[in-house]
N, C-alpha and C positions, 0 to 999 in steps of 0.2 A: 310448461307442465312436465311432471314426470313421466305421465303415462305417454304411452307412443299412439299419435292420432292418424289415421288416415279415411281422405272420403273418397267414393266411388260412383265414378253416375251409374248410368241403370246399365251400362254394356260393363261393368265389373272392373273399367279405366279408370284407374288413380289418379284422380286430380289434383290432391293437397297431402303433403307429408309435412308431419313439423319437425323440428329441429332434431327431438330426440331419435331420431335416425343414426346420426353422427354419430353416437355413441358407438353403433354395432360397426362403423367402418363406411358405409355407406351415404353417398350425398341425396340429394332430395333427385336429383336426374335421373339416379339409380330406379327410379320407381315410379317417377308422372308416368302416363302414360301405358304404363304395364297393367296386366288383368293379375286384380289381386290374388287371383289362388295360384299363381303361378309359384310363390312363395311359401305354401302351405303345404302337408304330408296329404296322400291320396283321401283318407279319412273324414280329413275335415274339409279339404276339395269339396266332395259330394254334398257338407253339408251348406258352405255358405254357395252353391253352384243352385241349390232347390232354393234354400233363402231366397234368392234374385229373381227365379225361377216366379215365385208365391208372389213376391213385390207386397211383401208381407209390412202391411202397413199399421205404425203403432203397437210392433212386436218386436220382442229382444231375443236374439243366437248367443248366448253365452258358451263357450267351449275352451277349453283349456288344450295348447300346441307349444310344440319348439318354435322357435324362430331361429332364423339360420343369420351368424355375423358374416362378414366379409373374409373371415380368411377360415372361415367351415364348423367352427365351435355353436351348439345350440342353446339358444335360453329357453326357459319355462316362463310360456305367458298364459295371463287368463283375458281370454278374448269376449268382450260384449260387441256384437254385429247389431246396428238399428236403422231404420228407414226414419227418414225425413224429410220433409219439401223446403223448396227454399225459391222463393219467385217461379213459383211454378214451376218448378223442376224438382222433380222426384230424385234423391243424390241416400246415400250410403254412409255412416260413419260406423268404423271400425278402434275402438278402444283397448289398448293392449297394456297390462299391468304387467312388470316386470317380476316373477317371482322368484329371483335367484336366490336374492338374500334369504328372504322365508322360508324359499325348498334346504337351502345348507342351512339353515341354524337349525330349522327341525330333524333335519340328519342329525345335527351334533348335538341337540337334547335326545333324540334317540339315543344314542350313543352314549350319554353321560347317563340314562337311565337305566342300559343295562350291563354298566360300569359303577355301578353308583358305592360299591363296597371298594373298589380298587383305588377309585378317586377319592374317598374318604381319608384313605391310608397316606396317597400322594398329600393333598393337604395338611392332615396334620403332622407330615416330616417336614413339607412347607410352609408351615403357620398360616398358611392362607386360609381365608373363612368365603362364607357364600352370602351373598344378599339377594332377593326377589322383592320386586315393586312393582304391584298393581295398579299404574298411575291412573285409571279411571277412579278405583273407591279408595284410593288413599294407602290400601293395605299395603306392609312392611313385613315382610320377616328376610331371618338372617339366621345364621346356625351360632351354635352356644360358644362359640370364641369370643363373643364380643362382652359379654355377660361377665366371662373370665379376666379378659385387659380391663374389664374397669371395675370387675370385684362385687358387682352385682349379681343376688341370687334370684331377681324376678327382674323381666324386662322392663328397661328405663325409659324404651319407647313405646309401651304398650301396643305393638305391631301398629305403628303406624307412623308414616313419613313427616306427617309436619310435626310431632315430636321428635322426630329423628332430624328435622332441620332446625328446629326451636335449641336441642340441645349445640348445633357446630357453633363454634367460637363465632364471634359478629364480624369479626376481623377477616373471618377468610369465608364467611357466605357468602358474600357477593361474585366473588369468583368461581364457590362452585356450582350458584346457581347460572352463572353465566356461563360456565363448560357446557352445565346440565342443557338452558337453552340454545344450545350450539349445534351440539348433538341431536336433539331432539327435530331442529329444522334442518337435519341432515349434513349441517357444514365441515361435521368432523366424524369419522368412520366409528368413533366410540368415544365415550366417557370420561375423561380423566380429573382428577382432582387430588390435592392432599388439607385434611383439616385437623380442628385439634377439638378434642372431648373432653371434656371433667371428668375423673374418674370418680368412685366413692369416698377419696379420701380432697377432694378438690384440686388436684392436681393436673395437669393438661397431659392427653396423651395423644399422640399424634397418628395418624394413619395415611394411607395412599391407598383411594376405592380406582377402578375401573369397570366399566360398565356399556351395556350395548343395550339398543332395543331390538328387541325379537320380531315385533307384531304392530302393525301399524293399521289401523281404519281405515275404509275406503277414503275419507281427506288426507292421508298420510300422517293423522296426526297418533304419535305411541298409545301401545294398551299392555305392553307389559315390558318392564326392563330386567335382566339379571347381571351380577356383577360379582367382583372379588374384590375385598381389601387385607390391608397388610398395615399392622401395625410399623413405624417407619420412626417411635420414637427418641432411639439412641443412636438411628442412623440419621436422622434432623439432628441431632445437635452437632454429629460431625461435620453434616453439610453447612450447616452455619459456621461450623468453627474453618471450615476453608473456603465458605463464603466471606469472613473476614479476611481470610489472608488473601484471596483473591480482590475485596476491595483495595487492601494494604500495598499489592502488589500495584493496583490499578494505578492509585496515588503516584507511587513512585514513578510508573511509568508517561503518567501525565506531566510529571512534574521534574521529569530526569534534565538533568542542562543539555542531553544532546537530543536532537529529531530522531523519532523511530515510526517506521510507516514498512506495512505487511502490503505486498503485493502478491496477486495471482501469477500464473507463468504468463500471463499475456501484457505484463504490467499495468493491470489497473487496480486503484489504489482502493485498499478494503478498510486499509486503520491506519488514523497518523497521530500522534498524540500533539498536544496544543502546542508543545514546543519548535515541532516542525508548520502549524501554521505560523505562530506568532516570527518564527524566524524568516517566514516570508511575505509577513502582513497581511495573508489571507484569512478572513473571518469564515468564509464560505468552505465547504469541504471541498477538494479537489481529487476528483474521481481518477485521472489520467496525468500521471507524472512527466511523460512528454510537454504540457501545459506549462509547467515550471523547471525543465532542465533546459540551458544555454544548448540552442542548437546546435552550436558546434561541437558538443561532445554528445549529443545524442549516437553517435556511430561508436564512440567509442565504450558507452553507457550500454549501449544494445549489446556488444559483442563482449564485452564482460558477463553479462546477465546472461547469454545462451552457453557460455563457459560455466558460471555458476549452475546452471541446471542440469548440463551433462553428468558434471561431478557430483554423487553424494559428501554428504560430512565435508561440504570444500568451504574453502571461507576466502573471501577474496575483499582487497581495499584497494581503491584506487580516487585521486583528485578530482573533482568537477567541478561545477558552475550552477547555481541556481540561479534562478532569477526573481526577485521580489513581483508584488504586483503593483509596485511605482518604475515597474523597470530597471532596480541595481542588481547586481552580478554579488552572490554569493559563493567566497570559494569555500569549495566541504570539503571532506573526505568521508566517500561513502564506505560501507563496511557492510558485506551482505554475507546471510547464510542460507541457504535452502532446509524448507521443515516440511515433510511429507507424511501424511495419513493415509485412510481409506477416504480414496473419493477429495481429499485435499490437499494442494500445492501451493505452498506459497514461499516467496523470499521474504524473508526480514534485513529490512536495512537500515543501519546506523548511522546517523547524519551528524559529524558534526562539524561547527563552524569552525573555520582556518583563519578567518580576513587576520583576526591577530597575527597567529604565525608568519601569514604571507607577510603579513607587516614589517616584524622580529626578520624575515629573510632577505626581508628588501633593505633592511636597516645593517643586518650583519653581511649581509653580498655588497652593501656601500663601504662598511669599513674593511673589510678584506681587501680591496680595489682599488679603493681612492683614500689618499690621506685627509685625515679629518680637518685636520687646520687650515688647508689652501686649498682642498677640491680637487688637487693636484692626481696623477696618478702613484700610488704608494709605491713604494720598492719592486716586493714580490711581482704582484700585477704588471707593475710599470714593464721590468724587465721579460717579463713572457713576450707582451707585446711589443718591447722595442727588438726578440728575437726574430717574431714572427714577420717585421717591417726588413729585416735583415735577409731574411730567407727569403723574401718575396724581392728584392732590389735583384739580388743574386742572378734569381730565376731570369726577372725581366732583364736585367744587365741595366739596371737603370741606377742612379747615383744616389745615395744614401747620405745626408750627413749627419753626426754627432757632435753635442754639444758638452761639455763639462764646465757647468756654471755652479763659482763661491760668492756668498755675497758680503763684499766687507764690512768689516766691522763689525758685525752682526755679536759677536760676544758683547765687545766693547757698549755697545746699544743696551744688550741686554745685563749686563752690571752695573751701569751708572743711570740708565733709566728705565728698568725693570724689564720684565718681560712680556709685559703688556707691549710694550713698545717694541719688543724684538719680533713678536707676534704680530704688529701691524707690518710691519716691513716685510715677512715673511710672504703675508695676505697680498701686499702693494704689489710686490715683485710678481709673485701670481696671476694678479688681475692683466698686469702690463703684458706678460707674456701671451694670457690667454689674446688680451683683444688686439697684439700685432700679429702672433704667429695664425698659421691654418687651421680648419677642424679637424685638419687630418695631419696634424702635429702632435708629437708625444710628450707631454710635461710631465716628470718623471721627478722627485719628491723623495732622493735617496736616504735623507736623513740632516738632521739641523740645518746650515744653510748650505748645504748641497743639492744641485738640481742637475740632471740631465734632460738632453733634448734629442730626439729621433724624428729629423725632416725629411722625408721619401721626397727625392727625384728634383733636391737640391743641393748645389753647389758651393764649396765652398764661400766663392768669393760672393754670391748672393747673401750667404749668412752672416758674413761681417756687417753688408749695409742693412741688414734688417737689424743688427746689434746696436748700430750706430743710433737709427731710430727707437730701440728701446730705452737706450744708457739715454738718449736726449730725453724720453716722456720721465724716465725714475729722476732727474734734475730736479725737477718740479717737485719732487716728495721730499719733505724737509723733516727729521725730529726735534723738537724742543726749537724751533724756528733755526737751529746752527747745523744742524748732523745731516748729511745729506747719502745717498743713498747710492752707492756703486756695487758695482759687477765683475767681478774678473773670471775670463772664460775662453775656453781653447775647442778647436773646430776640430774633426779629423773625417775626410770625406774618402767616401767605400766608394772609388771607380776602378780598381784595376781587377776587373772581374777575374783575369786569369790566374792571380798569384792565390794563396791558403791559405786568406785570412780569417779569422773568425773576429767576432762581435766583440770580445773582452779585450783584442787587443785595440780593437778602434777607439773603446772607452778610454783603455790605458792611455793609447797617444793622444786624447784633447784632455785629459787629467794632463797629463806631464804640460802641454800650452797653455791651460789653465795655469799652473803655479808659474813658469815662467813668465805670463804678464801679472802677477800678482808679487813676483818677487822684482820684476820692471818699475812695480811703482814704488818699495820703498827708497 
């Protein structure tokens, strides 16, 4: 209920309090137990002290008192005191109607009463008009603004309300009859509504009323409302006309190809638009972005996001991981800005998907590395890392050797049977190299058929009979069943740690061994 109940046995001890206690700050303990007039001014003390006194039976103590909240402010109640039995027990009930609202709004029609020429003047600088509604007999009036927006010289609703709801558009009754009942069962502090009117010439004018109840029944139910409207008809068209561009906008952003999803500073998620579910295959809304970022960069995700919040106007983009809800790994790259109002914080973040790129990088970081045609390692690359096998032999003092392998013929192949053919022989020699040499062997791919080789922490004369074994498996690879496949290739092995040698001349001296067994065999 709204009123504030309490009962008392015959010794003036509070035995039941209902809820609406809480309201004043106080719990229901606050008061079992205690003698009700403790909480009353001297006055009324004396009067419910005789009340109990009388054990006045089948009589009502109506008195109007402050009540005092929890932290010292008083309200205006109207108090009914009555005796009743209840299983043989003579007990007390105390009913307290709360008259705040009623004591202040009759202030402020006082007020507006004898203000009534000054407010006249504020209104019509404000175009604002007045309504009063006698919801018990129906009666309506409203001051002559209204008569004027729609060009009538005698009232259209002959003072009275269900003419005045007979004329609102059909379109938007329902809603202001459902503010109206809203209001009226107290769920909303006042009034609100906007409708549209036919004027005299049939045209629609639009307005925005507000409205309170003043006065309510002993059931609470209204007995008179007063209100203000404003005509609002060339300001509705504007709001429609950026009510489309706000649709317009929506579209795009539903429909934009990258994820866009607003977070609070605590990141939980307030708006994602479809493209960020569909990119993660979730149908369901996901409240908490933790949920779908790869844990492993969640630390690095956090400490971005508390950088973004220090800085105003900062914009920050950095790589991550999402995770779909079949469990695959999406790479993004997130893009966040901070947008702050009164009372609101949020990031906006821009998601969009990489996998391509990452794809594009893993395709362009293969050709940069390795040559395309044998897998082999290309030039550039090759040579970084047959430096870095060089510097590391040095360091350990351990034995390095290089290889400078031509493969014959390889023109001659490629002129008289194409270069389909010289491209196999290329691939063959490759393969044989890969599956006799180590993994921690350099195939090095300098250019036509020239190949280097960089073996860490072998020896010369090992590398011959490892050559021996490869020149034996290329026997076996034959072109056009007559051409058969040879090797000419010169060693030169990094052991004398003490002397300044560098790397280009190791190359040099198995280049120059190389053509010397090559010019051996014409």
């Amino acid at each position: 209920m709204n009123d504030l109940i309490l009962i008392m046995d015959c010794d003036r001890k509070i035995v039941f309090v209902n809820k609406k206690i809480n309201n004043f700050g106080f719990s229901k303990k606050d008061f079992i137990g205690k003698d009700i007039i403790t909480f009353f001014e001297v006055d009324v003390k004396k009067q419910i002290e005789y009340f109990f006194r009388r054990h006045n039976q089948s009589k009502l103590l109506i008195f109007k008192s402050y009540f005092p909240n929890r932290n010292g402010e008083e309200t205006t109640f109207e108090f009914k005191l009555e005796n009743f039995r209840l299983n043989d027990e003579n007990l007390y009930i105390l009913i307290g109607k709360d008259l705040s609202e009623s004591e202040k709004y009759k202030k402020e029609i006082e007020i507006i009463q004898k203000n009534q020429g000054t407010i006249r003047k504020a209104l019509e600088v404000s175009q604002i008009g007045i309504w009063e509604w006698d919801v018990n007999s129906g009666k309506f009036n409203y001051d002559e603004r209204y008569k004027e927006i729609l060009g009538y010289t005698i009232d259209p609703f002959e003072g009275k309300w269900s003419k005045f709801e007979e004329s609102i558009n059909e379109e938007d009754t329902e809603l202001v009859i459902k503010n109206m009942r809203e209001h009226f069962l107290t769920k909303t502090s006042k009034f609100e509504g906007a409708y549209r009117i036919k004027d005299v010439n049939n045209n629609d004018k639009w307005f925005l009323s507000r409205g309170k109840v003043l006065e309510r029944n002993k059931f609470g139910l209204p007995l008179n409302m007063v209100g203000t409207y404003l005509e609002i008809t060339e300001n509705k068209k504007k709001i429609d006309e950026i009510k489309k561009e706000k649709d317009f906008i929506e579209k795009v952003v539903e429909n934009m190809g990258q994820g866009l999803v607003l977070l609070d500073f605590d990141f939980n998620v307030k708006y994602a638009n479809k493209t960020f579910y569909k990119m993660l295959e979730f149908e369901e809304e996901i409240s908490d972005l933790k949920k779908v970022l790869d844990q492993s960069d969640w630390e690095t995700f956090y400490e971005n996001m508390q950088n973004l919040k220090r800085s105003s106007n900062n914009i920050i983009s950095f790589e991550s991981n999402l995770v779909t809800k079949s469990g695959n790994k999406v790479p993004v790259l997130l893009t966040g800005v901070t947008y702050e109002e009164v009372d609101v914080s949020r990031i906006i973040l821009v998601i969009t998907d990489i996998t391509e790129k990452k794809k594009l990088e893993e395709i362009l970081k293969k050709y940069a590395t390795f040559d395309d045609l044998t897998g082999s390692y290309n030039r550039r690359a090759g040579f970084y890392a047959l430096e870095k096998y060089f510097q590391l032999a040095k360091r350990r003092q351990e034995p390095l050797s290089i290889v400078f392998i031509d493969i014959d013929n390889l023109k001659y192949i490629n002129d008289n049977y194409g270069h389909d053919a010289g491209d196999y022989i290329l691939k063959k020699v490759t393969d044989v190299l890969k599956s006799t040499l180590r993994e921690s062997d350099l195939i090095i791919r300098i250019g036509g058929d020239e190949f280097i080789l960089g073996l860490p922490n072998a020896e010369e004369v090992d590398v011959h009979k490892i050559f021996q074994r490869i020149l034996s498996q290329l026997k076996e690879v034959k072109v056009d069943g007559n051409v058969r496949i040879d090797l000419s290739y010169g060693v030169s092995e990094y052991r004398d740690f003490q002397k300044d040698i560098n790397l280009e001349s190791l190359i040099k001296e198995a280049d120059n061994k190389m053509y010397e067994m090559k010019k051996a065999k014409k």
